[in-house]
DONUZA-648010 format. One record per residue (C-alpha): x, y, z; residue number from 0. Coordinates in pm, whole numbers, plus 32768, in hexadecimal, padded with zeros to 4 digits. Layout:
! residues N
px: X&py: Y&pz: Z&i: NUM
...
END
This chain:
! residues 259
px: D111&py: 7092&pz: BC18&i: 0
px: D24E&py: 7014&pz: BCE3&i: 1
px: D1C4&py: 70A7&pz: BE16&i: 2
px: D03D&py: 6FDE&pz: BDF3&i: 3
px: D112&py: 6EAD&pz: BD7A&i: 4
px: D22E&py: 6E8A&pz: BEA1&i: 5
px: D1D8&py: 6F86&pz: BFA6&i: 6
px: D0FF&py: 6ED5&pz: C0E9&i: 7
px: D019&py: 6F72&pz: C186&i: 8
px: D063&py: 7004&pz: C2D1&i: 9
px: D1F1&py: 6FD1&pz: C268&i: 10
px: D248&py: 7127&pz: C2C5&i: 11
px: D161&py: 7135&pz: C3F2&i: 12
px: D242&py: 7128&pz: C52C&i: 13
px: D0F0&py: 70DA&pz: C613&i: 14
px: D09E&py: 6FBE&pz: C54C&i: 15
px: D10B&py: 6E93&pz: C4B2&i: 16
px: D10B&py: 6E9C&pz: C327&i: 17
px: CFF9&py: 6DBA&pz: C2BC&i: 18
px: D054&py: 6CB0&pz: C184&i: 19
px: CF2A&py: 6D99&pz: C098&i: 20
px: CF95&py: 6E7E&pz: BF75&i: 21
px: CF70&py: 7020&pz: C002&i: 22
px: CE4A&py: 70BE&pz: BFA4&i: 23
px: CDFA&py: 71BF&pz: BEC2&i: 24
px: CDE6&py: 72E5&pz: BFC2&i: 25
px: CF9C&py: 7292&pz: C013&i: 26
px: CFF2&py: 727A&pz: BEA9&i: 27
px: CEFA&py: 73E3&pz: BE61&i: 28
px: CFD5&py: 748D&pz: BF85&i: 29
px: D11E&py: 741C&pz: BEE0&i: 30
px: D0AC&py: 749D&pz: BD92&i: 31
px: D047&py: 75EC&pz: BE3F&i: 32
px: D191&py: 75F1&pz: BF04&i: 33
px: D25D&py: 75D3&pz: BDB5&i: 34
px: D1B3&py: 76B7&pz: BD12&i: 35
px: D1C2&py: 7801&pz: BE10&i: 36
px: D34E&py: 7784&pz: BE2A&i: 37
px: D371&py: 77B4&pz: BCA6&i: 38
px: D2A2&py: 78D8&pz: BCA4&i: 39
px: D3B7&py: 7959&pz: BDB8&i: 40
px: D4BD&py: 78FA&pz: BCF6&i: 41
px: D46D&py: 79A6&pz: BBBB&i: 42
px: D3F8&py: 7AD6&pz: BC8A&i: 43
px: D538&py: 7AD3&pz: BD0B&i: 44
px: D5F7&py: 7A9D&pz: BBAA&i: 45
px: D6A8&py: 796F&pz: BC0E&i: 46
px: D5F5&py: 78BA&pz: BAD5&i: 47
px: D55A&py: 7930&pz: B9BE&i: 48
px: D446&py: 7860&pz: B96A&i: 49
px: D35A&py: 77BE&pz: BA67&i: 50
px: D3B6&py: 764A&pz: BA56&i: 51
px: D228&py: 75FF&pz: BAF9&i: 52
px: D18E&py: 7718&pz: BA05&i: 53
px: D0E9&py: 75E6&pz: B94E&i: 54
px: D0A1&py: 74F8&pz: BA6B&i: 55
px: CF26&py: 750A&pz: BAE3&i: 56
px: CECD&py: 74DE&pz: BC5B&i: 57
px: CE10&py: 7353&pz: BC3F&i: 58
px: CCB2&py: 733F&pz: BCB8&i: 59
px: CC65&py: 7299&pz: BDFD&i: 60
px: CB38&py: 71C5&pz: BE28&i: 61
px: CA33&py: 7211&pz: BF00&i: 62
px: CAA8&py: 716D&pz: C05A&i: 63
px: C9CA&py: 7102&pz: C152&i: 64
px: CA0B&py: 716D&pz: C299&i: 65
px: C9DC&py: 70CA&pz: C3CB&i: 66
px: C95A&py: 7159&pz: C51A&i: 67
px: C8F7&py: 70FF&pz: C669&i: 68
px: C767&py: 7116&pz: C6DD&i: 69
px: C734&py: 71DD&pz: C80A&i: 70
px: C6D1&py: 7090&pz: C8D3&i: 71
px: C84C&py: 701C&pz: C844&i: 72
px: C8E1&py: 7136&pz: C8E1&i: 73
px: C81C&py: 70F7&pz: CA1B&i: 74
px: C881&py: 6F75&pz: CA29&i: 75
px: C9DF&py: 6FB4&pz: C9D7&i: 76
px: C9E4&py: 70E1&pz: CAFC&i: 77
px: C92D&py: 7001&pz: CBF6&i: 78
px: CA3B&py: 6EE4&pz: CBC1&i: 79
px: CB2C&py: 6F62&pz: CC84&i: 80
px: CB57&py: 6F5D&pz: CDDB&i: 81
px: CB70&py: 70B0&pz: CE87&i: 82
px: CBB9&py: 701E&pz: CFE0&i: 83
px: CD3A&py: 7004&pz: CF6A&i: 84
px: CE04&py: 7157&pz: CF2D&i: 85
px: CE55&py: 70D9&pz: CDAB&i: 86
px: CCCC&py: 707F&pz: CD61&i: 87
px: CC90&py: 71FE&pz: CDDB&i: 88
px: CD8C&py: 724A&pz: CD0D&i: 89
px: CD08&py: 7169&pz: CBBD&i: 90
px: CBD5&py: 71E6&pz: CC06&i: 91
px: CC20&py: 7339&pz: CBE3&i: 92
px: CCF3&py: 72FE&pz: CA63&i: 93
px: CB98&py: 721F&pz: C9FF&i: 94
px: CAE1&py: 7380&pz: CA65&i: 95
px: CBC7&py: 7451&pz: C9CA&i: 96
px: CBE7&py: 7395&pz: C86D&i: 97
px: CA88&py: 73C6&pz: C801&i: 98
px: CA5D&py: 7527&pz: C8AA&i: 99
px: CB7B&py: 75BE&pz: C800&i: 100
px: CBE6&py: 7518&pz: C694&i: 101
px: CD2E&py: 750D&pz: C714&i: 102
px: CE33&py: 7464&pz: C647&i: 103
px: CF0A&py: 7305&pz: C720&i: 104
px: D05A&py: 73B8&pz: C70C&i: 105
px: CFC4&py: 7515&pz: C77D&i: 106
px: CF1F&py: 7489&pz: C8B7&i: 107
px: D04F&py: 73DE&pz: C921&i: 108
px: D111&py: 752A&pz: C8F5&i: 109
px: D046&py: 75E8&pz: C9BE&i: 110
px: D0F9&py: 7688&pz: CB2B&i: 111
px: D02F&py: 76FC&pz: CC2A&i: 112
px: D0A6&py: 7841&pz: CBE3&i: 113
px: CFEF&py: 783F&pz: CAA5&i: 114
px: CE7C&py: 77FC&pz: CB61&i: 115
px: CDA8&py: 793B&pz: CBCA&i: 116
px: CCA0&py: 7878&pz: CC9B&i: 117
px: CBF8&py: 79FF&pz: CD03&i: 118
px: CBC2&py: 7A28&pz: CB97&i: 119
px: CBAC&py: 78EC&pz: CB24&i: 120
px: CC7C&py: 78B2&pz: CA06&i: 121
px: CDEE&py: 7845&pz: C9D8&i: 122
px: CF0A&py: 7891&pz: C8C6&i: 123
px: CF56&py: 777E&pz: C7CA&i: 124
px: D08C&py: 7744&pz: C6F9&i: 125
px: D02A&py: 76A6&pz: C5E8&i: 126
px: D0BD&py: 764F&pz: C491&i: 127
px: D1F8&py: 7735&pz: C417&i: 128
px: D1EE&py: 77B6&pz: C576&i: 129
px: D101&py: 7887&pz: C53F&i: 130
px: D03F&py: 78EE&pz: C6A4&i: 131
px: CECF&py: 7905&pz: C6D0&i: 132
px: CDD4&py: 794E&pz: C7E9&i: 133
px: CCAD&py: 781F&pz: C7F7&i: 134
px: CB91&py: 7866&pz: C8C6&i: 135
px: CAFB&py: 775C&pz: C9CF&i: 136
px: C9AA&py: 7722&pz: CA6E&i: 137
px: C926&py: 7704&pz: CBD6&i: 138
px: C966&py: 75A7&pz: CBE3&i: 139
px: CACF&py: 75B6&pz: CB70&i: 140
px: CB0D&py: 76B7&pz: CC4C&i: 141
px: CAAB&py: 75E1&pz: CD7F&i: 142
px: CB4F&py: 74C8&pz: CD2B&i: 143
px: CC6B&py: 7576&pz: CCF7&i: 144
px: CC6D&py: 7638&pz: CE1E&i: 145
px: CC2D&py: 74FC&pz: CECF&i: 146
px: CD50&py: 7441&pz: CE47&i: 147
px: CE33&py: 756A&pz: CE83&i: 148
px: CDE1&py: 75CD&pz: CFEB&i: 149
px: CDCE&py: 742C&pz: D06C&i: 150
px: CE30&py: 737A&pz: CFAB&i: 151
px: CF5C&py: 73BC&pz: CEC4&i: 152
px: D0AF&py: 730E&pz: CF32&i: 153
px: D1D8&py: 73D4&pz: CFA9&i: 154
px: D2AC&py: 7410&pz: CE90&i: 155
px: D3DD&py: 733E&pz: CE68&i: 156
px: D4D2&py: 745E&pz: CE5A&i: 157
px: D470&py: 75DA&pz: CE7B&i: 158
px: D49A&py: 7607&pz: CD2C&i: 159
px: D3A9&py: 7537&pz: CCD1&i: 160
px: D236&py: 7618&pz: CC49&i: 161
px: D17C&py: 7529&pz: CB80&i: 162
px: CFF3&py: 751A&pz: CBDF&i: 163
px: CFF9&py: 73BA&pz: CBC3&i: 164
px: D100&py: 72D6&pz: CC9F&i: 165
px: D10A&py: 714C&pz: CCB0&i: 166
px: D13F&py: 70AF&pz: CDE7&i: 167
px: D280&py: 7106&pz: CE42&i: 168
px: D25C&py: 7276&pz: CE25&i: 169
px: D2F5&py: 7286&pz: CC92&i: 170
px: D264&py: 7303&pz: CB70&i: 171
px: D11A&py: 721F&pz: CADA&i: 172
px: D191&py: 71E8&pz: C993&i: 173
px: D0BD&py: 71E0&pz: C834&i: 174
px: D0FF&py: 706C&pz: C813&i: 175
px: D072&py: 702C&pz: C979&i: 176
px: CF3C&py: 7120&pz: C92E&i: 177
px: CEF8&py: 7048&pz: C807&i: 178
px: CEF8&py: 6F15&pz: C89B&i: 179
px: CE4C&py: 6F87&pz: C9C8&i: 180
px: CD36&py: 6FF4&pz: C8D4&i: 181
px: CD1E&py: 6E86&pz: C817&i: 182
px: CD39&py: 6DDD&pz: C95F&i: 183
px: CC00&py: 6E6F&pz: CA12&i: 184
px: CB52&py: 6E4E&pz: C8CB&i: 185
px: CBA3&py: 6CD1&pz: C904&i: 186
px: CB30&py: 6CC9&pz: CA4D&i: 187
px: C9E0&py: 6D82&pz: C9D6&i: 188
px: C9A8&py: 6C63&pz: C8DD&i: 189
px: C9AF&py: 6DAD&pz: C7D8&i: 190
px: C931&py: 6D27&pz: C67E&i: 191
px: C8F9&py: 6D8B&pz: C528&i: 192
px: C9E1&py: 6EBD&pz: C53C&i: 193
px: CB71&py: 6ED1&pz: C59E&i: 194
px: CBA5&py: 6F47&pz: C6C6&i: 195
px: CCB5&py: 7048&pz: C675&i: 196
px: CD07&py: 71D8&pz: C6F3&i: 197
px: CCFB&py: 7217&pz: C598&i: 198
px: CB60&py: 718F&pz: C5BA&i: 199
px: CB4C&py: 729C&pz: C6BC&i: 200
px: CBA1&py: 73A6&pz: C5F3&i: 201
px: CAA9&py: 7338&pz: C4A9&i: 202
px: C9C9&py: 731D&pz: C5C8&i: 203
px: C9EB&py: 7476&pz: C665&i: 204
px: CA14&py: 7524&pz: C516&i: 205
px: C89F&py: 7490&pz: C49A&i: 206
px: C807&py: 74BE&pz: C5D8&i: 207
px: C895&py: 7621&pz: C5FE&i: 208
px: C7FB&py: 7699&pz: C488&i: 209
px: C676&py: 75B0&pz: C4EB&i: 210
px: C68F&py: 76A8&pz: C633&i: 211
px: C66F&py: 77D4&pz: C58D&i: 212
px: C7FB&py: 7815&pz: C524&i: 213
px: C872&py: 78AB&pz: C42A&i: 214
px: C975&py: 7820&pz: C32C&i: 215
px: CA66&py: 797B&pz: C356&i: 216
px: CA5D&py: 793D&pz: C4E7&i: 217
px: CAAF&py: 77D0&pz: C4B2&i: 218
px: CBC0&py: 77E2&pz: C3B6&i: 219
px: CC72&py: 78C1&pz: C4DB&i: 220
px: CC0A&py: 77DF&pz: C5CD&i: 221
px: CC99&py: 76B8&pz: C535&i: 222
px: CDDA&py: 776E&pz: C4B2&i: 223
px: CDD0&py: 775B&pz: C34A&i: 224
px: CE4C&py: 7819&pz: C248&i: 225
px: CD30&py: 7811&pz: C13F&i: 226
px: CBB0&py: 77B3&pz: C136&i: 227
px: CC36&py: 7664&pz: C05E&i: 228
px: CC07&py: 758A&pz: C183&i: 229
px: CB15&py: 762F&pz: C234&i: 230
px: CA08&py: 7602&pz: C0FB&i: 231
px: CA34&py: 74B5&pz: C14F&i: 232
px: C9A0&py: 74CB&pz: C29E&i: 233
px: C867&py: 758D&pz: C1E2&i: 234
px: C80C&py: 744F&pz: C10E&i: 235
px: C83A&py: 73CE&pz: C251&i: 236
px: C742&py: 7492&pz: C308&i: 237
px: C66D&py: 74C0&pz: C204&i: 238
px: C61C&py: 7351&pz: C1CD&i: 239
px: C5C3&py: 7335&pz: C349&i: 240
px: C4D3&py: 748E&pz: C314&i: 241
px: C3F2&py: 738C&pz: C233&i: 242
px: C3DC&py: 7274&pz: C302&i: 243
px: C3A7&py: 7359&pz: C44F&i: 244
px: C297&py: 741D&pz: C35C&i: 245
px: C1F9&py: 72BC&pz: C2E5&i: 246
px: C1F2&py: 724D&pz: C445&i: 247
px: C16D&py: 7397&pz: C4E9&i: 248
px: C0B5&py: 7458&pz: C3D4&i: 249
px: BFBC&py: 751C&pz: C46E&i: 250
px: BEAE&py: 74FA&pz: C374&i: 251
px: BECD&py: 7385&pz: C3C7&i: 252
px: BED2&py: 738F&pz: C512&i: 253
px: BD65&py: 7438&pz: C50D&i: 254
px: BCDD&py: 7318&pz: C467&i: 255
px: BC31&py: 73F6&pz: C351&i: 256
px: BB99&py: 7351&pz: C211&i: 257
px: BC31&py: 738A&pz: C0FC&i: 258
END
């Protein structure tokens, strides 16, 4: 109750600024789940003997809903930027990636180049609890990318220096300036009725990946988690959009058949 009452939302979120609204139910379930494998540890390891969170139940979350971006968004918010300048190839090829690849902000601005395998078109993420994964790309991606590596990238500002994506001055794009590169072409796009977040992107790919033809098993790897929890989320998701897609295209009613 202290953590719905006082905690922020966003508070512990160093991409974002907390926001002045109460956390949601999905923060305080992960802190309840947290506890409880950490007391389950603990009396596994018989440093206590009783489970202090034996009698604490896991809170229900409400049903959330969860915003995405249209395919014409994506294509507005891609054709705002201007490609004639090395950074627009550059933003263009993050507002590609986003949607392609359910990456999470912090793991696309971690990426090196060493971790991208344009031949086989994938790259190695590490994601939460540094735990390493290989995402797969598309044809488009891969373009882009190649693109943006091969013309356009700046020289790095010290040898050392790996990350995929660099600002101007040859240094390491940071999460922050991802972010707001993301809200600020949404802005120029005159984007409405949705935020215009990374975080969009990824509800976005992860419904669009399962209305495809995806599987939930492929897409919990894809998007790095650690149970289906999450990902059945995505399946209300897509499942709502199956209707509407089956009321606008049934095939029954598209022959214009009495009934």
């Amino acid at each position: 109750m202290h953590r719905r009452s006082k905690g922020k939302a966003d508070q512990n979120n160093p991409n974002k600024h907390a926001r002045d609204e109460p956390l949601s139910g999905l923060p305080i379930q992960g802190y309840v789940r947290t506890l409880k494998a950490f007391c389950s540890w603990v009396v596994g390891e018989e440093y206590l003997e009783r489970n202090p969170m034996r009698r604490i139940s896991t809170p229900r979350t409400a049903k959330v809903i969860i915003d995405t971006f249209t395919d014409t968004q994506i294509r507005t918010l891609v054709s705002a930027v201007d490609i004639s300048k090395p950074l627009g190839v550059r933003d263009r090829c993050i507002l590609l990636i986003l949607p392609d690849t359910g990456v999470r902000l912090s793991e696309l601005a971690g990426l090196r180049v060493s971790d991208i395998d344009l031949e086989r078109g994938e790259f190695k993420v590490t994601g939460k609890g540094h735990r390493q994964r290989i995402v797969p790309m598309g044809g488009t991606v891969q373009k882009s990318l190649w693109r943006y590596l091969n013309r356009y990238r700046p020289a790095p500002s010290a040898p050392y220096v790996d990350s995929l994506l660099l600002n101007r001055s040859g240094a390491p794009m940071s999460a922050d300036a991802i972010y707001r590169m993301v809200r600020r072409v949404g802005q120029r796009a005159n984007m409405r009725g949705v935020r215009c977040s990374p975080h969009t992107f990824r509800h976005t790919f992860a419904k669009n990946y399962l209305l495809n033809g995806g599987d939930v098993f492929s897409l919990q790897k894809i998007l790095g988690h650690s149970s289906l929890e999450v990902v059945r989320l995505y399946v209300n998701l897509a499942t709502a959009d199956v209707h509407s897609q089956h009321r606008k295209y049934s095939p029954v009613d598209m022959m214009r058949l009495r009934s």
